[in-house]
NUTORLUM-631303 format. One record per residue (C-alpha): residue number from 1; residue in three letters; x, y, z. Coordinates in Angstrom, 1 decimal, padded with zeros to 4 digits. Example, Ala and Ser with C-alpha at 12.3 -4.5 7.8 and 13.67 -1.06 7.14 Angstrom:
REM NUTORLUM-631303
1; ALA; 012.3; -004.5; 007.8
2; SER; 013.7; -001.1; 007.1
REM end
This chain:
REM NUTORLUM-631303
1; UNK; 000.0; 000.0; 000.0
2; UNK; 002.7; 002.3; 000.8
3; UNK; 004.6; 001.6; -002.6
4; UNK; 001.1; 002.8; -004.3
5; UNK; 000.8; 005.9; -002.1
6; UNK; 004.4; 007.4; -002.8
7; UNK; 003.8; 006.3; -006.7
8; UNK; 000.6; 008.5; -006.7
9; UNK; 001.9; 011.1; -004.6
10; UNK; 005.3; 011.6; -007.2
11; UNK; 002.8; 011.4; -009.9
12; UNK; 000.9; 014.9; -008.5
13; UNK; 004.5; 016.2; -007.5
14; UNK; 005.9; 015.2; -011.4
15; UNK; 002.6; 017.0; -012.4
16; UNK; 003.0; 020.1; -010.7
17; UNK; 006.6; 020.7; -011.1
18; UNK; 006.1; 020.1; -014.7
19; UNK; 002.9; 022.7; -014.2
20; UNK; 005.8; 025.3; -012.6
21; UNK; 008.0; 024.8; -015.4
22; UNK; 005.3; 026.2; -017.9
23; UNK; 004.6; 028.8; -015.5
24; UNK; 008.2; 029.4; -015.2
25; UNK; 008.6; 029.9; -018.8
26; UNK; 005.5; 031.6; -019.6
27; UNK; 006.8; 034.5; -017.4
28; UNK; 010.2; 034.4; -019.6
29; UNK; 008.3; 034.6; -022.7
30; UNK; 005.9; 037.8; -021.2
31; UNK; 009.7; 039.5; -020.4
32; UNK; 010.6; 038.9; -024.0
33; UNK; 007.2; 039.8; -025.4
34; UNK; 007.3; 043.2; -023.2
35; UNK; 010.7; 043.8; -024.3
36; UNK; 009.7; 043.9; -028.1
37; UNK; 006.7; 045.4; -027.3
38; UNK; 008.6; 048.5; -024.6
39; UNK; 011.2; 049.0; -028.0
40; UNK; 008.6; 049.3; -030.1
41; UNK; 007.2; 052.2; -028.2
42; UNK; 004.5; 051.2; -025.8
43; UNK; 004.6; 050.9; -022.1
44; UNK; 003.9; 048.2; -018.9
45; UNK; 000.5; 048.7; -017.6
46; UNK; 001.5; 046.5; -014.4
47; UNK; 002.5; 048.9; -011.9
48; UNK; 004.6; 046.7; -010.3
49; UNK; 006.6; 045.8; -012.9
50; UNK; 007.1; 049.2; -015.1
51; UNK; 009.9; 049.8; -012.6
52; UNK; 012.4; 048.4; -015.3
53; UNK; 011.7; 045.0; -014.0
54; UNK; 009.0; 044.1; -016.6
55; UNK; 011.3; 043.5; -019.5
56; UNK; 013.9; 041.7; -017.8
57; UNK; 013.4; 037.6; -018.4
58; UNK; 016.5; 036.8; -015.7
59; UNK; 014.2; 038.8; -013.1
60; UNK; 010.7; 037.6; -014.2
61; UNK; 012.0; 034.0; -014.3
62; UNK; 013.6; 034.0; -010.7
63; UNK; 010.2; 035.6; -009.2
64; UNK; 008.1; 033.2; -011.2
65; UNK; 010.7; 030.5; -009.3
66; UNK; 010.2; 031.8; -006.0
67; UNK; 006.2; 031.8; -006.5
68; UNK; 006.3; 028.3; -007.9
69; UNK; 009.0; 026.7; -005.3
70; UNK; 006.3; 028.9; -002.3
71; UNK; 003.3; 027.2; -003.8
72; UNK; 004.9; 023.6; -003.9
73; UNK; 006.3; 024.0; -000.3
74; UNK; 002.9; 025.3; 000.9
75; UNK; 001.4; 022.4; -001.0
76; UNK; -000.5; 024.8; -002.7
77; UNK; 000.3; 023.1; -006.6
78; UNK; -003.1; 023.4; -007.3
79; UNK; -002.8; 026.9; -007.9
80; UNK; -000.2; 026.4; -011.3
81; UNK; -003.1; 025.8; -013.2
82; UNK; -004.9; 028.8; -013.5
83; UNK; -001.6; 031.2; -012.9
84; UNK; -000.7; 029.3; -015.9
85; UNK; -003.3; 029.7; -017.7
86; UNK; -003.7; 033.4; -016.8
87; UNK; 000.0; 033.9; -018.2
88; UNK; -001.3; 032.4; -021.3
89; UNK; -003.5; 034.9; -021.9
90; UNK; -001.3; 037.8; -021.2
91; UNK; 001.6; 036.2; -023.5
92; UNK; -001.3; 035.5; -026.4
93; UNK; -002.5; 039.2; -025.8
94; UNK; 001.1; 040.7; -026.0
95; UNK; 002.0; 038.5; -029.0
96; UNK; -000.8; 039.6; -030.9
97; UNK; -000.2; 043.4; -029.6
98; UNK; 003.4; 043.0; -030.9
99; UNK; 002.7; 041.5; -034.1
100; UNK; 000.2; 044.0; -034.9
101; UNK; 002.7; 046.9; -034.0
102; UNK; 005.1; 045.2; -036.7
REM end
């Protein structure tokens, strides 16, 4: 019973560090899109991140690793799915902003 438990329970964990990964890199790809888009001549609506941090994938990528290693030590996982899904939306909405700026 045990062996079944711990092969379920790295299942989930292989699951949501995979889920982390994509988050991970969906914030590197919203640095690269807002970089294009910031040379292009628009500007960061975040607040937060139109400091000069918006446009920096080296900066977005460790804070999207801090947030992803917080949920998985909180055993809060659950929560990569939608954060994931949200930063879908933002890179599909700044690759079609960028592309129609071209």
């Amino acid at each position: 019973m045990a062996r079944l438990k711990w092969a379920v329970d790295g299942l989930f964990l292989s699951r949501t560090i995979l889920l982390c990964a994509v988050f991970i890199g969906l914030n590197i790809l919203d640095a690269w899109l807002t970089g294009i888009a910031l040379g292009a001549g628009s500007y960061e609506l975040n607040p937060f991140m139109s400091m000069g941090i918006g446009s920096n994938m080296l900066t977005k990528g460790l804070i999207s690793m801090a947030i992803g290693a917080a949920l998985i030590l909180f055993k809060r996982g659950g929560l990569l799915k939608p954060l994931s899904l949200g930063m879908l939306i933002i890179c599909a909405w700044n690759g079609f902003a960028v592309l129609s700026w071209i």
